[in-house]
matplotlib code that plots the C-alpha trace (Angstrom):
import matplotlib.pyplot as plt

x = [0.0, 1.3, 0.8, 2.8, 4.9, 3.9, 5.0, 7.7, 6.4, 9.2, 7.1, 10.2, 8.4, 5.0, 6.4, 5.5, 6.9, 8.6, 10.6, 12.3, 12.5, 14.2, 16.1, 17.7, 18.6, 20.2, 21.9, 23.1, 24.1, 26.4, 23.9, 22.8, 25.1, 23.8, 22.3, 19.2, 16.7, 13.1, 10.2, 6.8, 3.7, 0.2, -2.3, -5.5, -6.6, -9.3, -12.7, -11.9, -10.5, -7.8, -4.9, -4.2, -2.7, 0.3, 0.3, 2.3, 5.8, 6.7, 5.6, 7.7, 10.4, 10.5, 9.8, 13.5, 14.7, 14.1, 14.3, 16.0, 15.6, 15.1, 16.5, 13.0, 12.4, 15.6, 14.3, 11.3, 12.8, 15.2, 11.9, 10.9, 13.6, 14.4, 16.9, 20.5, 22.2, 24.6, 21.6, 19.8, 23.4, 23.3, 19.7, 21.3, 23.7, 20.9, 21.6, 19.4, 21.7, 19.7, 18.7, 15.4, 13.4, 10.1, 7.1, 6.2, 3.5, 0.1, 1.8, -0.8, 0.2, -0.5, -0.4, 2.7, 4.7, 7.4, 6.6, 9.1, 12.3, 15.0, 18.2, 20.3, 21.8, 18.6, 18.5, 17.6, 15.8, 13.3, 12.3, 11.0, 8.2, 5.4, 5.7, 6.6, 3.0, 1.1, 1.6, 1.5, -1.2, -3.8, -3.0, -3.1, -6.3, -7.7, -6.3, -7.0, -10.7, -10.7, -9.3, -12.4, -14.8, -13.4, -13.0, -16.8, -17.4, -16.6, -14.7, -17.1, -15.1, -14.5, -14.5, -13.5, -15.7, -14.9, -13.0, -15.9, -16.3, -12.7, -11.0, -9.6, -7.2, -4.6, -6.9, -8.9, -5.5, -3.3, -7.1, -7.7, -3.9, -4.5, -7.5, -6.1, -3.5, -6.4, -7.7, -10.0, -10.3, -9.7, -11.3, -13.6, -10.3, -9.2, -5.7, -4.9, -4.5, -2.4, -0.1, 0.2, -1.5, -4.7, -7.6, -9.8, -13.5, -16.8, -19.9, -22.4, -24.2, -28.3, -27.6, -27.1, -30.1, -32.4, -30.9, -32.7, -36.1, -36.6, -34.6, -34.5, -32.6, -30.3, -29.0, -29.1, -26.9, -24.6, -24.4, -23.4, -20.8, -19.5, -20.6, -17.2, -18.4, -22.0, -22.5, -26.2, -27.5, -31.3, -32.4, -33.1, -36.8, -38.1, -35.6, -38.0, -40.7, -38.2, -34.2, -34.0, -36.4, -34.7, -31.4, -32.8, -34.2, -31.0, -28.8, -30.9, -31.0, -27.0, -25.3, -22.8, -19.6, -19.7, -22.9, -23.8, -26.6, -25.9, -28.4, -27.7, -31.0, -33.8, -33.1, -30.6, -30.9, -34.6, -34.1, -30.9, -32.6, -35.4, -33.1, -30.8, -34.2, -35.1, -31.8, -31.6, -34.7, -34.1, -31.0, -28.0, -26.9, -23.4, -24.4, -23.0, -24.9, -22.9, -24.2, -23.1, -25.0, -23.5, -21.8, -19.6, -18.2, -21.6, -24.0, -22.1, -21.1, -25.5, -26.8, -23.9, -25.4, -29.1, -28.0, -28.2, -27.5, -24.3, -21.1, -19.7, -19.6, -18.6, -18.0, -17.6, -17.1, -17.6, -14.0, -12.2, -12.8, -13.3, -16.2, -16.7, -13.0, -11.4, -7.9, -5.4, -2.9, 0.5, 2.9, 6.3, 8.4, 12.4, 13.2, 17.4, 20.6, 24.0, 27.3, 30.2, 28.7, 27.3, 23.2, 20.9, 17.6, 14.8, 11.7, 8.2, 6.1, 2.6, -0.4, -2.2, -1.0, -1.3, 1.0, 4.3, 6.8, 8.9, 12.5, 15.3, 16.5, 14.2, 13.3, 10.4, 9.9, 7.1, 6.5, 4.7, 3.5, 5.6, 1.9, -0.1, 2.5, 0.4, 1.3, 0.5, 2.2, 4.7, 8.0, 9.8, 13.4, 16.2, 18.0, 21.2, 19.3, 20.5, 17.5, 17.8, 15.1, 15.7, 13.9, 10.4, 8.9, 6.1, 3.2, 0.7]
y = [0.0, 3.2, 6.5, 9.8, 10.2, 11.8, 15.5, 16.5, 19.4, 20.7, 20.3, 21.4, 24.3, 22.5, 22.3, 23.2, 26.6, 25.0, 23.1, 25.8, 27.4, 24.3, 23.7, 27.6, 26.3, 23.4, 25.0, 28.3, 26.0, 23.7, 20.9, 20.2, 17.2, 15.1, 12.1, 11.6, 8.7, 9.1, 7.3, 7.7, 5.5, 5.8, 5.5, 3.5, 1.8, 3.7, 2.5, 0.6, -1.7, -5.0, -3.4, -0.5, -0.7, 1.0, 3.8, 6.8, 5.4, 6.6, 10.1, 10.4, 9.1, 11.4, 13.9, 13.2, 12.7, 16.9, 18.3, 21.5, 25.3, 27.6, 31.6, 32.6, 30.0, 31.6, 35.5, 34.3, 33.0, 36.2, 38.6, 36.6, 37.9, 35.0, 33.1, 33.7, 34.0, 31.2, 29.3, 30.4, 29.6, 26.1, 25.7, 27.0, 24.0, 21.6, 17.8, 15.1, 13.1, 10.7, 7.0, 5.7, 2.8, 1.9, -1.2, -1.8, 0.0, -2.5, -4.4, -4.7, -2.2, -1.8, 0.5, 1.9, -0.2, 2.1, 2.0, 4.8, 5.1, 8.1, 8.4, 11.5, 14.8, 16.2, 19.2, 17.0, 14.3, 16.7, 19.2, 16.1, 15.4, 17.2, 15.8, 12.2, 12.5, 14.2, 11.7, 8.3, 9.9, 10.1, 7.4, 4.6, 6.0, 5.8, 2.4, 0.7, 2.1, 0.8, -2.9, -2.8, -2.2, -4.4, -7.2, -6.9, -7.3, -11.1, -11.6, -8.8, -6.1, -2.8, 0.6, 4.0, 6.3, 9.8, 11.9, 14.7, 14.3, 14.2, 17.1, 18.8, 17.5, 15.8, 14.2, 13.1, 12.2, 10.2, 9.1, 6.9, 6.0, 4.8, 2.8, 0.7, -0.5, -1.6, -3.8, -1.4, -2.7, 0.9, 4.4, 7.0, 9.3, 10.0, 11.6, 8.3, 6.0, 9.1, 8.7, 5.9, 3.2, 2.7, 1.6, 3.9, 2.9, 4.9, 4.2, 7.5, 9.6, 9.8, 13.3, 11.3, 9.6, 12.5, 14.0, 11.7, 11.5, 8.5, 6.4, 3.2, 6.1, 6.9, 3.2, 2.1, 5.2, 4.3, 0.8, 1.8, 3.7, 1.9, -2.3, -3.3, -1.3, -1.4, -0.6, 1.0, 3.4, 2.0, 3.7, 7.1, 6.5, 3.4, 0.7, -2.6, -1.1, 1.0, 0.8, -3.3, -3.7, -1.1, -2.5, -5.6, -4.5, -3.0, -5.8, -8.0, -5.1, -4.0, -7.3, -5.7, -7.5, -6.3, -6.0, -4.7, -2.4, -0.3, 1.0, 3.9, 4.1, 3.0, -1.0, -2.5, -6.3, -5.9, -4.3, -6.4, -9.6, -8.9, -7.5, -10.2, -12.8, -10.5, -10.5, -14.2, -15.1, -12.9, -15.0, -12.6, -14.7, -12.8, -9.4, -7.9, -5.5, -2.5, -1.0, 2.7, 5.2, 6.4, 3.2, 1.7, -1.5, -1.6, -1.3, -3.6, -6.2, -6.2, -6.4, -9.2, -11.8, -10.4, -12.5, -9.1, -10.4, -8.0, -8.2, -5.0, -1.7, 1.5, 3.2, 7.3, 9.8, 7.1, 5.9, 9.2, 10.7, 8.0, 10.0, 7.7, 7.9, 10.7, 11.0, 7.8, 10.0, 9.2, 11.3, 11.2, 11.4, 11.6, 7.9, 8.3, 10.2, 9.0, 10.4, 8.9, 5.7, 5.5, 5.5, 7.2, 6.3, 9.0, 8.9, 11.3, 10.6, 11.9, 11.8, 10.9, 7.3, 6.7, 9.5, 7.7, 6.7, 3.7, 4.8, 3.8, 2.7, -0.3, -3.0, -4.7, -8.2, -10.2, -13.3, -16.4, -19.9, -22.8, -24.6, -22.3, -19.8, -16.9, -14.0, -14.4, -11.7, -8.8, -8.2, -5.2, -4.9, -2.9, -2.8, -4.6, -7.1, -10.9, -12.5, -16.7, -17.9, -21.3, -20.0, -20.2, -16.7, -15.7, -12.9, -11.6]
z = [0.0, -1.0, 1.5, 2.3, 5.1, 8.0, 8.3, 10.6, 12.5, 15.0, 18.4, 20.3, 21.9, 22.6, 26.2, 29.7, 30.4, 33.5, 31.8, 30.9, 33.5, 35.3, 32.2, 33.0, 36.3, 35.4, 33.2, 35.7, 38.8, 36.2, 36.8, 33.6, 32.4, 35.9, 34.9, 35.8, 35.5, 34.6, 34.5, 32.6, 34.2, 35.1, 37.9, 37.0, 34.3, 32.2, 32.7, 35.7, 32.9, 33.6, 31.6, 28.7, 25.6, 24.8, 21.8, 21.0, 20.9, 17.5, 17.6, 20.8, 19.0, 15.8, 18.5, 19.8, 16.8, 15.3, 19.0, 17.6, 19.0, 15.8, 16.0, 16.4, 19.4, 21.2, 20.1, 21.9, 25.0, 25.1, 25.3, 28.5, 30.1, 32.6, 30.5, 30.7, 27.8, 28.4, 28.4, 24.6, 23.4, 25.2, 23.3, 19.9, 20.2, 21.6, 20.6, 22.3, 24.4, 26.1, 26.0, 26.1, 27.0, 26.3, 26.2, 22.5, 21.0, 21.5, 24.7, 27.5, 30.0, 33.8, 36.6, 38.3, 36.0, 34.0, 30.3, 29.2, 30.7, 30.1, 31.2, 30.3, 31.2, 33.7, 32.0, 28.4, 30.6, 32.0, 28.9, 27.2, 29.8, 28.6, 25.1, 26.6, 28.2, 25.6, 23.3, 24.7, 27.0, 24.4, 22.1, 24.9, 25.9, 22.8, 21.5, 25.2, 24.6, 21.4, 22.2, 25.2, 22.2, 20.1, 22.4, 23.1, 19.4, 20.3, 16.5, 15.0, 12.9, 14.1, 12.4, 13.8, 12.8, 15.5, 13.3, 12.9, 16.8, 17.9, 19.9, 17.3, 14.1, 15.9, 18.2, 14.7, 13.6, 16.0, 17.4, 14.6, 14.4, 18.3, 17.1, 14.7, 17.1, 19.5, 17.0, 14.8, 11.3, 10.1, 10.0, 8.4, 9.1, 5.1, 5.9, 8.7, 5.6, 3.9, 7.1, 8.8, 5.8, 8.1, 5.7, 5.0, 5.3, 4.4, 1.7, 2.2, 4.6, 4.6, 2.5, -0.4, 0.0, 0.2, -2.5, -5.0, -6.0, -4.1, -2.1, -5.2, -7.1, -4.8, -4.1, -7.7, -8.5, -6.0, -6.7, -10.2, -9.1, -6.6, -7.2, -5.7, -2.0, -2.7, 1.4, 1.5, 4.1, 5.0, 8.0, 6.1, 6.2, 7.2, 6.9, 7.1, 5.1, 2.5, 3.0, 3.1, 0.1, -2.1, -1.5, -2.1, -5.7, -6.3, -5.9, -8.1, -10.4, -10.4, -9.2, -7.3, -6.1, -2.8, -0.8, 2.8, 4.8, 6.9, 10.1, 12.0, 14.5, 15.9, 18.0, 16.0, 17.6, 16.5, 12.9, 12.3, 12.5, 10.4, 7.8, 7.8, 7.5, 4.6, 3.3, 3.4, 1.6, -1.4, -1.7, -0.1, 2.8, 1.8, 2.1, 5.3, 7.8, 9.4, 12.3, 13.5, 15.7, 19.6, 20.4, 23.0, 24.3, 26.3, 23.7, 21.6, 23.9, 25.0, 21.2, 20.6, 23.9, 22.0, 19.0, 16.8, 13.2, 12.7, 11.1, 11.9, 13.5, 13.2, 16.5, 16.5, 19.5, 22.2, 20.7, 19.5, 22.6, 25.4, 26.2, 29.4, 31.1, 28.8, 31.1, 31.0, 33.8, 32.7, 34.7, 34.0, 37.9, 38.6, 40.1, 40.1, 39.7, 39.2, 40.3, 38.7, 38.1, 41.5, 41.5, 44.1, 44.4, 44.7, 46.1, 45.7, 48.8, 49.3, 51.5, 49.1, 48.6, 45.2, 44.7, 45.7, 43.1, 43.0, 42.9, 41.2, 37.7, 37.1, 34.5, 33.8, 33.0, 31.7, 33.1, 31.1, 32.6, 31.0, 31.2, 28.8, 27.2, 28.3, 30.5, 34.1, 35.8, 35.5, 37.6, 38.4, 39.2, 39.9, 36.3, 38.0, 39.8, 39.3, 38.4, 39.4, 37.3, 38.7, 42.1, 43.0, 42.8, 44.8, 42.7, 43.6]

ax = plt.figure().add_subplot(projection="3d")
ax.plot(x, y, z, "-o")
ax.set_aspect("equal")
plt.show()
């Protein structure tokens, strides 16, 4: 499949203003080539969910890879008047030092556990955070609510339909990029299969309908133009009495290679059976029925136990925007320095409990049963830590 690259904006100044302001200090008490150890997790599984889904990795990484401070980003930073000049010539000069760790993009992930990991001068190490967050933030939210819809498809395809409801282009964007790697079988989102190769998916909106004559006209149009996707909208007026009659008429009619109906209201375990029966007895046991319209792993997972007569469905701003737990709550937190090869362990501790950090430089294994082959736990250890894999191990 052929597709453009994705464009490489310079995001270097999408950045919490602190960071720069640290960054400064660093910089003016001759800290900033300390090494320092940082890791990115999160709190709670959206949803109240068993695990996330890991997304975002590659924008982070072309992030790192153009981190570069312009003449007018310095000009700017002079006008501030807080910034040293010492400093906006240390930025001038900026080259991204560090090394990075990080869980593959699609890997079940779980609280507390460190899924990025940076080592490097602090004064590098730190300015990274917000975009660290941002990124894999929002795209593990989105793919980990897309693998909870998909999964209560039960084998059912999956479409991401959200662009048009997302919070604004990237969301629209890296949204539908986020889908896909939670199991979505691709996207209304055009530009998604420009950038990334995501499938782009779409047949027509009840506009075209009503802009016939009748409703006949309208699908037998279509279905000349298009007998290879021939995927007809039959909930514009009545879709027993009207949209599954039509389409039927049409597909005698045209012959199209590809058939499907699509319903976008009303009770779809109801309307869905009766189509599929209608279907079925004019002899299209092969034509597929999509159904769109609000829907969520709820919805879908109740019309699926109904024994709704569906093959697939496209899912909109439920998806794009996780509309029922719209924060995953990465935070990114300092967990070790090292002096001269010599590591020191740092701790954030809270009231509030949740709040405390593991410390130190850590690293995470995955642990599967020698019975079954399937994951039953995850370890976390201090990266030097002598492993004897020949010992029982106690989880819980």
């Amino acid at each position: 499949m052929n597709y453009h690259s994705e464009n490489n904006y310079n995001y270097t100044m999408l950045t919490d203003f602190y960071e720069l302001t640290m960054a400064n200090g660093y910089f003016e008490m001759g800290k900033k080539d300390e090494i320092a150890y940082f890791d990115m997790f999160f709190r709670k599984v959206p949803d109240d969910g068993g695990f996330a889904i890991m997304a975002g990795l590659e924008q982070v990484i072309k992030y790192l890879q153009n981190l570069s401070f312009s003449e007018a980003d310095i000009e700017y930073l002079r006008e501030k008047k807080c910034f040293s000049e010492g400093f906006l010539d240390y930025l001038r000069n900026f080259k991204f030092e560090c090394d990075v760790w990080a869980v593959p993009e699609g890997t079940p992930i779980f609280p507390y556990e460190p899924i990025v990991t940076v080592r490097g001068p602090i004064i590098q190490a730190q300015f990274i955070e917000t975009f660290v967050l941002l990124s894999i933030n929002h795209q593990s939210l989105i793919a980990t609510k897309a693998e909870r819809i998909v999964r209560a498809a039960q084998g059912k395809t999956v479409m991401e339909f959200g662009s048009r409801r997302a919070q604004g282009t990237d969301a629209a964007i890296f949204g539908a990029r986020a889908a896909y790697i939670g199991g979505c079988v691709g996207t209304a989102c055009t530009i998604a299969e420009q950038l990334f190769g995501i499938p782009a998916m779409g047949t027509m909106a009840h506009s075209w309908v009503q802009t016939f004559d009748s409703e006949y006209e309208a699908f037998s149009k279509f279905a000349e133009l298009y007998p290879d996707n021939c995927v007809l909208l039959v909930d514009t007026y009545d879709v027993l009495k009207s949209g599954v009659p039509n389409a039927i008429r049409v597909f005698d009619e045209k012959k199209p290679n590809k058939k499907g109906i699509r319903i976008d209201s009303g009770d779809v375990t109801y309307l869905s059976n009766k189509a599929r029966e209608m279907l079925d007895a004019a002899g299209y046991p092969d034509c597929s029925i999509v159904v769109s319209n609000s829907l969520d792993e709820y919805i879908i997972r109740g019309v699926v136990n109904e024994g709704a007569s569906i093959d697939s469905f496209g899912v909109g701003e439920n998806l794009i925007t996780s509309r029922s737990s719209p924060v995953f709550g990465g935070v990114y937190k300092l967990a070790a320095v090292e002096h001269d090869g010599v590591y020191t362990n740092k701790i954030k501790v809270s009231e509030s409990i949740e709040k405390i950090t593991n410390p130190g430089f850590k690293t995470l294994y995955r642990l599967y049963s020698n019975d079954t082959g399937k994951a039953i736990a995850d370890y976390i250890a201090f990266h030097d830590e002598e492993i004897d894999e020949k010992q029982p191990l106690t989880i819980f």
